[in-house]
Every structure is written in C-alpha cells, then in structure tokens.
C-alpha positions as CSV (number, residue, x, y, z in Angstrom):
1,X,-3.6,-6.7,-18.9
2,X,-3.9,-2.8,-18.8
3,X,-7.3,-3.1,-17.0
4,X,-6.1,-5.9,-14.4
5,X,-2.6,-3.3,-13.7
6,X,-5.3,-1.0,-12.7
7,X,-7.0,-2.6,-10.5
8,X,-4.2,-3.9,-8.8
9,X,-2.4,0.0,-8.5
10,X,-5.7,1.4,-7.5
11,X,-6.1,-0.9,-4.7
12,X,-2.6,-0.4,-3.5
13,X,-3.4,3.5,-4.0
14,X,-6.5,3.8,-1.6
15,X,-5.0,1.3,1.3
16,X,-1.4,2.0,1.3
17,X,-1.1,5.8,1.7
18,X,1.8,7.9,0.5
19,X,3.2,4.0,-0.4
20,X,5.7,2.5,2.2
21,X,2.9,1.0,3.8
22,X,3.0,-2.2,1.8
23,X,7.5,-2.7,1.6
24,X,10.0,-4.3,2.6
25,X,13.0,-2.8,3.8
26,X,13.8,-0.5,0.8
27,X,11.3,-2.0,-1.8
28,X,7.9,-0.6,-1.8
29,X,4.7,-2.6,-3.3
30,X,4.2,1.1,-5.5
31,X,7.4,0.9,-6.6
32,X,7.3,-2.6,-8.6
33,X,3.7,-1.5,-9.8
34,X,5.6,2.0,-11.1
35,X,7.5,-0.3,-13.2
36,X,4.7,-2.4,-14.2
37,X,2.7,0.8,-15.4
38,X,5.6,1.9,-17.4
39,X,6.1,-1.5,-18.9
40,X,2.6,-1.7,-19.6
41,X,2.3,1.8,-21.4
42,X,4.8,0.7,-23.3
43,X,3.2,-2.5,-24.6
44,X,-0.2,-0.8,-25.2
45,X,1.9,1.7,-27.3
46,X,2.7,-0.6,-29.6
47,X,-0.5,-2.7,-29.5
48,X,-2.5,-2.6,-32.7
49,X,-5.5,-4.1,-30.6
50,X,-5.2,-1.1,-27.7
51,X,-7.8,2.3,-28.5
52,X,-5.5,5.1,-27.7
53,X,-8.0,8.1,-26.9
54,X,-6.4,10.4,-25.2
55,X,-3.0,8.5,-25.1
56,X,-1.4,12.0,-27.1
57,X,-2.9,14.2,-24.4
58,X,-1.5,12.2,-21.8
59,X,2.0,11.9,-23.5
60,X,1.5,16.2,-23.8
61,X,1.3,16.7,-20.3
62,X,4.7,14.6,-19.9
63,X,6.3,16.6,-22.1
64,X,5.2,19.5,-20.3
65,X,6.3,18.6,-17.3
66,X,9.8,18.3,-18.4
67,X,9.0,21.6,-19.9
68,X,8.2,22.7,-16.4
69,X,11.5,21.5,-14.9
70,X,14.0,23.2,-17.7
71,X,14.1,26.6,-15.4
72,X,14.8,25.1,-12.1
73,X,17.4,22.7,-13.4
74,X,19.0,25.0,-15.3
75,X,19.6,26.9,-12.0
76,X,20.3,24.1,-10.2
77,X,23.0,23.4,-12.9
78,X,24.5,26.7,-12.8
79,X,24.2,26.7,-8.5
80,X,26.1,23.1,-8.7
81,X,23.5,21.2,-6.6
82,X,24.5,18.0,-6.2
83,X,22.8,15.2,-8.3
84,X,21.3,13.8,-5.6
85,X,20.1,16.5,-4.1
86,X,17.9,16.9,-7.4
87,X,17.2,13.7,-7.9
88,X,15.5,13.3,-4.6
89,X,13.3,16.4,-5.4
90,X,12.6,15.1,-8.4
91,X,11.4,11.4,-7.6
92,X,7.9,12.1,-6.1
93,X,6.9,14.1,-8.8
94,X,8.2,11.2,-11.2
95,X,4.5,9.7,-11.4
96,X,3.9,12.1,-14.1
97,X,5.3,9.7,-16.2
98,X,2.2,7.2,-15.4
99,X,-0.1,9.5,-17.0
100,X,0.1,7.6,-20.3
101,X,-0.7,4.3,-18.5
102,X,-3.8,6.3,-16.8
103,X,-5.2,7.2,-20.8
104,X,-5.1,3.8,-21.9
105,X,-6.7,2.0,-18.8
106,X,-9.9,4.4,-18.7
107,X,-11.0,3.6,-22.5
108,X,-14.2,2.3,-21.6
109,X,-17.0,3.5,-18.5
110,X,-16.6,-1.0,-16.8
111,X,-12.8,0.1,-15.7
112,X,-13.9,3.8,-14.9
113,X,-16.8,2.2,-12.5
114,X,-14.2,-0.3,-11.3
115,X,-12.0,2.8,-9.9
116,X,-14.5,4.4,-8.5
117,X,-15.6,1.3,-6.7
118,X,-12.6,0.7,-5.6
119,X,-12.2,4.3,-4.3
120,X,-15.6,4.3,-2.0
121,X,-15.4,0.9,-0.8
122,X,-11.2,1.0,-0.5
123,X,-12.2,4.8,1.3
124,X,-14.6,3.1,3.9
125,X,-11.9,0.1,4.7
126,X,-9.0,2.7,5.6
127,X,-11.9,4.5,7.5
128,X,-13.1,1.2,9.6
129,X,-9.1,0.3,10.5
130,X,-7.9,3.9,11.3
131,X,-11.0,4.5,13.6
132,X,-10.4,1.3,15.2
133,X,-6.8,1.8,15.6
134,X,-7.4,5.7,17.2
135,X,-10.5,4.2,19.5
136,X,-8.3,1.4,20.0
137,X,-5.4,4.0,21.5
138,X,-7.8,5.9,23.6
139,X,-8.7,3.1,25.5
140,X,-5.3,0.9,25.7
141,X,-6.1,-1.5,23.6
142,X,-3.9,-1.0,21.1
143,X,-0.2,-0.2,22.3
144,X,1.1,3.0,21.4
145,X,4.7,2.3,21.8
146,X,4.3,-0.9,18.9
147,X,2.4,0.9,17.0
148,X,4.7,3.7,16.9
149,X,7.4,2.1,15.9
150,X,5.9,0.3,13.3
151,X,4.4,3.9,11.6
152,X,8.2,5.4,12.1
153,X,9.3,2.7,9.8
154,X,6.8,3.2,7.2
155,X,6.4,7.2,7.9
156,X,2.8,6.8,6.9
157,X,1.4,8.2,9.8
158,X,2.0,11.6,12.1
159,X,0.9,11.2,15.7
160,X,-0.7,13.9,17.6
161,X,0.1,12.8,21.4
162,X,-0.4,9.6,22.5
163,X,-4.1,8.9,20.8
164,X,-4.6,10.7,17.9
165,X,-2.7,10.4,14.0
166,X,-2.9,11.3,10.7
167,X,-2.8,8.2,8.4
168,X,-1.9,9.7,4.4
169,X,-4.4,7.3,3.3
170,X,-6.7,10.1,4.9
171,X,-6.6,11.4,1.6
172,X,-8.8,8.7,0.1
173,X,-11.0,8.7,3.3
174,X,-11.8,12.3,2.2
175,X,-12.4,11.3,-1.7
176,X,-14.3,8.2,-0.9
177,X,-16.7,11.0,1.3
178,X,-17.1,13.0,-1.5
179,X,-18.0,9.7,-3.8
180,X,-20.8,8.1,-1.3
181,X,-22.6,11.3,-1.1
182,X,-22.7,12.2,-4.7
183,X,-23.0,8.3,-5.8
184,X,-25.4,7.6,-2.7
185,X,-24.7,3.7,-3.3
186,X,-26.0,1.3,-1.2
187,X,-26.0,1.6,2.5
188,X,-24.1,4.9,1.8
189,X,-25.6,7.1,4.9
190,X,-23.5,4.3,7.3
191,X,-20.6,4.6,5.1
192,X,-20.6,8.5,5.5
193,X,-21.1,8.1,9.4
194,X,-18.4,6.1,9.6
195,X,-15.9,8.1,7.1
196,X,-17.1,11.2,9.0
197,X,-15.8,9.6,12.3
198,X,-12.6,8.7,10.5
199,X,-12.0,12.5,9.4
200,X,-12.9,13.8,12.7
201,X,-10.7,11.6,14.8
202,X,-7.7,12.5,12.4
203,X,-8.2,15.9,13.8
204,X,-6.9,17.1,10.0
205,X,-8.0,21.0,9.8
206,X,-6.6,21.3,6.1
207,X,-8.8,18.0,5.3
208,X,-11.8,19.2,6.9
209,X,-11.4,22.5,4.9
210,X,-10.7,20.7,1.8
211,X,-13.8,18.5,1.5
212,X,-16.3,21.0,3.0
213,X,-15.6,23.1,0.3
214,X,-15.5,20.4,-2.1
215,X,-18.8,19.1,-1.2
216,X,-20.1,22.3,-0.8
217,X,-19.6,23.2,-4.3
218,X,-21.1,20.1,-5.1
219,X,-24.2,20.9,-3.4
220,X,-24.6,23.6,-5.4
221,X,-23.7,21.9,-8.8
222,X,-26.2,19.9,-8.6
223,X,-28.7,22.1,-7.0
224,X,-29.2,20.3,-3.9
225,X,-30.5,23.4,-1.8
226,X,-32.0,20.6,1.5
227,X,-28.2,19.7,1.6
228,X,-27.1,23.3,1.6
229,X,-29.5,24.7,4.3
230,X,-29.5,21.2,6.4
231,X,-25.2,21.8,6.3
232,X,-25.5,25.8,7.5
233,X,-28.1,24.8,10.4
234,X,-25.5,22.1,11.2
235,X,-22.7,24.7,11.3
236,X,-25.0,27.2,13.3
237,X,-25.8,24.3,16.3
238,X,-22.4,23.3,16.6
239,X,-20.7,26.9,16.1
240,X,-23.6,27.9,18.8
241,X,-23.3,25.0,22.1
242,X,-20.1,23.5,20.9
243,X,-17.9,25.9,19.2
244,X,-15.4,26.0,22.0
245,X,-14.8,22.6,22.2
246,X,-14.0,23.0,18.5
247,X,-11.6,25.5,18.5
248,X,-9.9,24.0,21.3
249,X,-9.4,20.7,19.1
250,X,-8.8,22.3,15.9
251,X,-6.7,25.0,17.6
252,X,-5.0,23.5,20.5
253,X,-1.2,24.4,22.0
254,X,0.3,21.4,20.9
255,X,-0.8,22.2,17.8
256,X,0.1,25.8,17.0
257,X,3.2,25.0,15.4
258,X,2.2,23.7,12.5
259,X,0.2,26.6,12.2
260,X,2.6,28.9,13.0
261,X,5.4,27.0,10.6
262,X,2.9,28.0,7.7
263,X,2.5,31.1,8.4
264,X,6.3,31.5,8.8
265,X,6.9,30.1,5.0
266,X,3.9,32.7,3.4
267,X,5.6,35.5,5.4
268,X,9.5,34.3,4.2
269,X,8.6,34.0,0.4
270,X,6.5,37.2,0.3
271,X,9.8,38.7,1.5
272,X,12.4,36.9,-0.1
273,X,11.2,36.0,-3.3
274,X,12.2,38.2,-6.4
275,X,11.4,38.5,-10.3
276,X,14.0,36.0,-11.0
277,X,12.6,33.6,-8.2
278,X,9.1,34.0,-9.7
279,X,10.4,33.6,-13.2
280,X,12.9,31.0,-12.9
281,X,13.0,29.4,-9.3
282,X,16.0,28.5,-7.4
283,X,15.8,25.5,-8.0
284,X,15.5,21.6,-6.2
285,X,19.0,22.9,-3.8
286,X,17.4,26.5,-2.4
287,X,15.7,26.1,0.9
288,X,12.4,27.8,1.9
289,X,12.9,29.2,5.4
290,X,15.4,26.8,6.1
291,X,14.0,23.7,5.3
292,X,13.7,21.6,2.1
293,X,10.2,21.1,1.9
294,X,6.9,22.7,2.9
295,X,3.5,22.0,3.5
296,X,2.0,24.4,1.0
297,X,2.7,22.3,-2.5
298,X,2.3,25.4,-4.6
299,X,4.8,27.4,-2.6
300,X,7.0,24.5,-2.9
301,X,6.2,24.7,-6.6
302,X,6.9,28.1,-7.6
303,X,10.0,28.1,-5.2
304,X,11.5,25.5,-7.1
305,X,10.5,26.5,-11.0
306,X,8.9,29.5,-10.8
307,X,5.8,30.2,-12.3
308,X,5.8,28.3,-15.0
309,X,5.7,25.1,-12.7
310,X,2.4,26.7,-10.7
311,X,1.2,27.7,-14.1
312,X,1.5,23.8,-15.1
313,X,0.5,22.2,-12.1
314,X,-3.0,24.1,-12.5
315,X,-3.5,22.9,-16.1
316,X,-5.2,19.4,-15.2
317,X,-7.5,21.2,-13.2
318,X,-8.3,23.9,-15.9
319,X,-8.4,20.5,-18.2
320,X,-11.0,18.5,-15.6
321,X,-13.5,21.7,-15.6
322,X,-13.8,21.8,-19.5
323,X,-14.2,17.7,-19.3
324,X,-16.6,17.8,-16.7
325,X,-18.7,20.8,-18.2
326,X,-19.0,18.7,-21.4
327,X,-20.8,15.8,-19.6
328,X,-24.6,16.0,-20.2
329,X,-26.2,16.8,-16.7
330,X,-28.7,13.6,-16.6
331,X,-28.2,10.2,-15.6
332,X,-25.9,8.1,-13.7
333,X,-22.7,9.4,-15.9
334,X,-23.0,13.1,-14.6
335,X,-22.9,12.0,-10.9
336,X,-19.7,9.4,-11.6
337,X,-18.6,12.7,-13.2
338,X,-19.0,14.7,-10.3
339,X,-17.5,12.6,-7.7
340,X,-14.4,12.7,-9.5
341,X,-14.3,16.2,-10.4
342,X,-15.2,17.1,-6.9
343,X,-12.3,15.1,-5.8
344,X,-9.8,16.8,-7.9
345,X,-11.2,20.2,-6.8
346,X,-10.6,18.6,-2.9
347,X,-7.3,18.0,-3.7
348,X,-6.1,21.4,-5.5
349,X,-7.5,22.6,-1.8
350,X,-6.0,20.2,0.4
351,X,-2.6,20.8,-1.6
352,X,-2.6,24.4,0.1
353,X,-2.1,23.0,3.6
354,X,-0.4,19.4,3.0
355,X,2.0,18.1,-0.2
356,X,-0.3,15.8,-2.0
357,X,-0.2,17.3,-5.3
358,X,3.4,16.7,-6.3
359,X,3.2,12.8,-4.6
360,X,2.4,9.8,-6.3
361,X,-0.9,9.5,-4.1
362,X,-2.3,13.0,-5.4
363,X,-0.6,12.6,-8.8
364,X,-2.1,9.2,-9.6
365,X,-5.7,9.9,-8.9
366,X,-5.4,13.2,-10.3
367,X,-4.8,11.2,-13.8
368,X,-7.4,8.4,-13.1
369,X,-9.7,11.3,-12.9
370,X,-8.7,13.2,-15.3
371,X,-8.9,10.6,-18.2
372,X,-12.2,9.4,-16.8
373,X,-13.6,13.0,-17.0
374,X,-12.2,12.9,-20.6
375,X,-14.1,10.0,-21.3
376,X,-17.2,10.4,-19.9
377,X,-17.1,13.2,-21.6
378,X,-17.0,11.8,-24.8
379,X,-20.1,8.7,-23.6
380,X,-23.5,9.4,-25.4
381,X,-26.1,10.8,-22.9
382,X,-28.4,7.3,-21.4
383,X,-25.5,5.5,-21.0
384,X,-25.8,4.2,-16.9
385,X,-23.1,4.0,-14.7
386,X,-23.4,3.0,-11.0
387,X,-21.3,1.7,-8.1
388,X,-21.7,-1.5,-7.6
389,X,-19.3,-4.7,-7.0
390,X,-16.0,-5.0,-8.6
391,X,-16.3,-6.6,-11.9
C-alpha cells in the first residue's frame, strides 16, 4: 500500500507544481494525498510485516523541527500574533511531518528506481507541455487571456509579459536535467534538448544558476573532464557572439525588480537584524522589509527562528553528503546516487533566489532523496540499478 501511495504522490509532485494545479475550488489533489501519507505512516507504524530502517531517523528530524519552531513561537506568543497569522506560516512547512512516510516507502532499490523514473520521465512531460504552451503564446496559438486566468486561479505560474512564465513545476524540469545526464537512460540526449529548451524559455536566472552549479559539481564528482571543458568552450562561444543578447534576456527592464526587491531584503536584514533576531527570530507575525514573505528561503528562515531554524534546515543536506559519500563509486547505484544528491544540492541553491525549501514541492523530494541516499547507502556494492519503465 506504502509503495502504490508513493507512486501516486510522486506523480502528483513532478506534474502538479507547488500543488493547486490538480484542485478543486479549495481542495487540492496534494492535500488528500497529505492525509493519505499520514494515514499510511501510521499503519506501517504499527505493521509487524513493515522494515522500519530509517523510520527513527525520520521521526528525529520531526521532532526537530518542532524543536526548530519553539523560539519563533514563543515570540510570536509573547508579540500576540494572531493564530492565523501563524498558522498560515506554518502550513507549507507542515510536510515535514511526511518524512516518516518517505523512510518507510524507500526500503528497497524497485521503489527508489520507481521515483526516479518517475522524476525523469514526469521532468520531460512538464518540459514537452510548458514549451508547447510558451511557443504556443508566441505565436497566438494559445490565448493569453484564457490561459491567464486559468494560472491566476491555480497561482502555479508567474507570467513575464505576454509570452513568457514560470511554471513551479520548473523545479522538477531542473531535477529531471540533472537525472538524464547522470543516468544517461535511453534516448536521453533528446530528453536534455528538450528540458534545456524548457529552462531556457522559462527565462529563470536563479534556475539556471542552480543546476549549472549542480551539474557542474557533478562533472567533477565523477571525473568527467570532456563534460567540463566541452561546458567552458560552450560558455566562451556564447559569452563571446551572443553575450548581449543574454544579458539583455537575463537582465532586462521589466525584469529588474525582482532583482532589485532581493537586493532590498539582503540590504534590510543586514541592517535591521540584531543578536536577539539571530538568536530567537521574530517570529511567523514580523515582516521582512514590509512584506510577509521573501524569495530568499534562508532569509525567510532565520527571520522567523533564528538561527537555530537555518542551522536545521541545513542538516538534511549535511545528512545527504555523509549518505552519499558512503555509496561505493562503481556501478549503476553510485550514479542513481548522484542524481539525487545532485538534486538536493540544486535545490539548497535554487532556495537562495526562490522559496522551495520550506514548500511541500522542495520538502517532499528533499525526503525521497534523502532516505534513498540512506539506503543506497546501506545496498552491497554489484547491486544494478537503472531507469527504466515504471514497474
């Protein structure tokens, strides 16, 4: 039942973006599957049948995330912040809680193979609609002013102009990169033309940033120099007859405010902040240059609970370097291995420029590849994993 669940909430996790894709009116599709994740933890809990590796590790980081919240709620409580005004902050960073249900799906490499199917081949289908929808705009086939509405409803996407957006599910197109060139499954150069275009036509700097870097580091993981030099001659050539057609997309008018709104939040809390801020946070009610929430998740995170919340929020990633270090580098495991520590090291990067980190879509595959790290970890060295079809 645990294995099917997953499926189910992983497929819903690469298509439907930040979630209200798949709802109706006030119910969401990730919603009902929150419930069924928490149900189903519960069951395997109590299931003699159920292996349980690294079901207490999951159930630590729960508790420390309470942990984590105990200083800004306590100011929050002494501030009077209304309840709902908490609650609100506190609901997309709820899917901690799931991270239990993430320990006992992963026991065994068929249901880590399945995710990361599901991951590449999900990646490439949000890839093929989003391009077709943005193509689709530039030449009028695809109405703006329906389309519009529709994404307001679901606030899934961010339109720049008339012709371009950012779908969240960009996230996944990003990952699902990161998994076709370390995997290299079948027909995987077209898949990586294709998510490249998808990237690209998002016109998403803190994206691009985030899985260079991540595949950069890759690269050099796993010593693959020709992918190294062939990436820098790139960079030269472009940089060299096309570099100010990229700046001018990448750093247009229209688009300096976001720029500038960043900039404007790193300049506030360096001046603002003090030892009780860093130490405690002020809390879900304070506002960060006038506004509620900002783009840079681990501003928003020591803001609110001070540094023990940023000192938390890094532990998974300080957790998914000692599990991936302990995976023997031969065979088909160490790559599976690498495409999902690469991805959580492209998150931690993109979570500087957009909130993914403390959402349910940054949050959820953080744990599915955290506890596959764990447990690939712990697989005997000639064991083969490969992408293939979903079993």
């Amino acid at each position: 039942m645990i294995e099917t669940i997953f499926s189910i909430v992983m497929a819903e996790l690469v298509l439907g973006g930040g979630g209200r894709t798949f709802s109706i009116g006030s119910l969401s599709l990730r919603m009902l599957l929150f419930g069924a994740m928490i149900a189903a933890t519960l069951v395997g809990a109590i299931s003699s049948a159920r292996k349980r590796d690294g079901f207490a590790t999951a159930n630590l980081l729960v508790l420390a995330f309470f942990a984590s919240l105990i200083p800004g709620l306590l100011v929050d409580a002494a501030w009077g912040t209304p309840a709902r005004i908490v609650l609100a902050g506190i609901q997309p960073i709820l899917f901690w809680l799931t991270a239990p249900f993430f320990a006992l799906a992963l026991q065994d490499v068929k249901t880590i193979r399945r995710g990361g199917t599901i991951i590449t081949y999900g990646g490439v289908a949000v890839a093929v609609v989003t391009t077709i929808l943005t193509i689709g705009l530039y030449v009028g086939f695809v109405g703006f002013g329906s389309l519009y509405v529709w994404a307001n409803q679901t606030e899934e996407m961010f339109f720049r102009g008339t012709t371009n957006f950012f779908y969240k599910g960009h996230f996944f197109v990003g990952i699902s990169l990161i998994f076709c060139v370390i995997m290299a499954p079948r027909w995987w150069r077209i898949m990586v033309l294709v998510l490249i275009a998808s990237l690209a036509l998002s016109l998403t700097r803190g994206l691009f940033v985030a899985v260079a870097i991540a595949l950069a580091l890759s690269f050099v993981s796993q010593r693959r120099h020709i992918y190294i030099i062939a990436a820098l001659i790139v960079s030269v050539i472009v940089a060299a007859f096309y570099g100010h057609f990229v700046l001018d997309i990448l750093f247009d008018p229209t688009r300096v405010t976001s720029s500038q709104t960043r900039s404007r939040d790193i300049s506030y809390f360096i001046m603002t902040f003090d030892y009780d801020t860093l130490l405690f946070g002020d809390g879900l009610g304070s506002l960060l240059n006038g506004r509620s929430s900002v783009e840079n998740s681990y501003l928003w995170v020591i803001w609110r609970f001070g540094i023990l919340g940023l000192i938390f929020t890094l532990v998974p990633l300080f957790m998914s370097i000692s599990y991936y270090f302990k995976v023997p580098r031969s065979g088909e495991n160490y790559k599976l291995a690498s495409a999902f520590f690469f991805g959580i090291v492209m998150l931690y990067i993109l979570t500087a420029f957009n909130p993914f980190i403390n959402n349910s879509i940054g949050l959820m595959y953080l744990f599915c590849a955290l506890f596959s790290l764990r447990r690939l970890s712990r697989v005997e060295d000639g064991v083969v994993l490969s992408l293939g079809v979903i079993a």
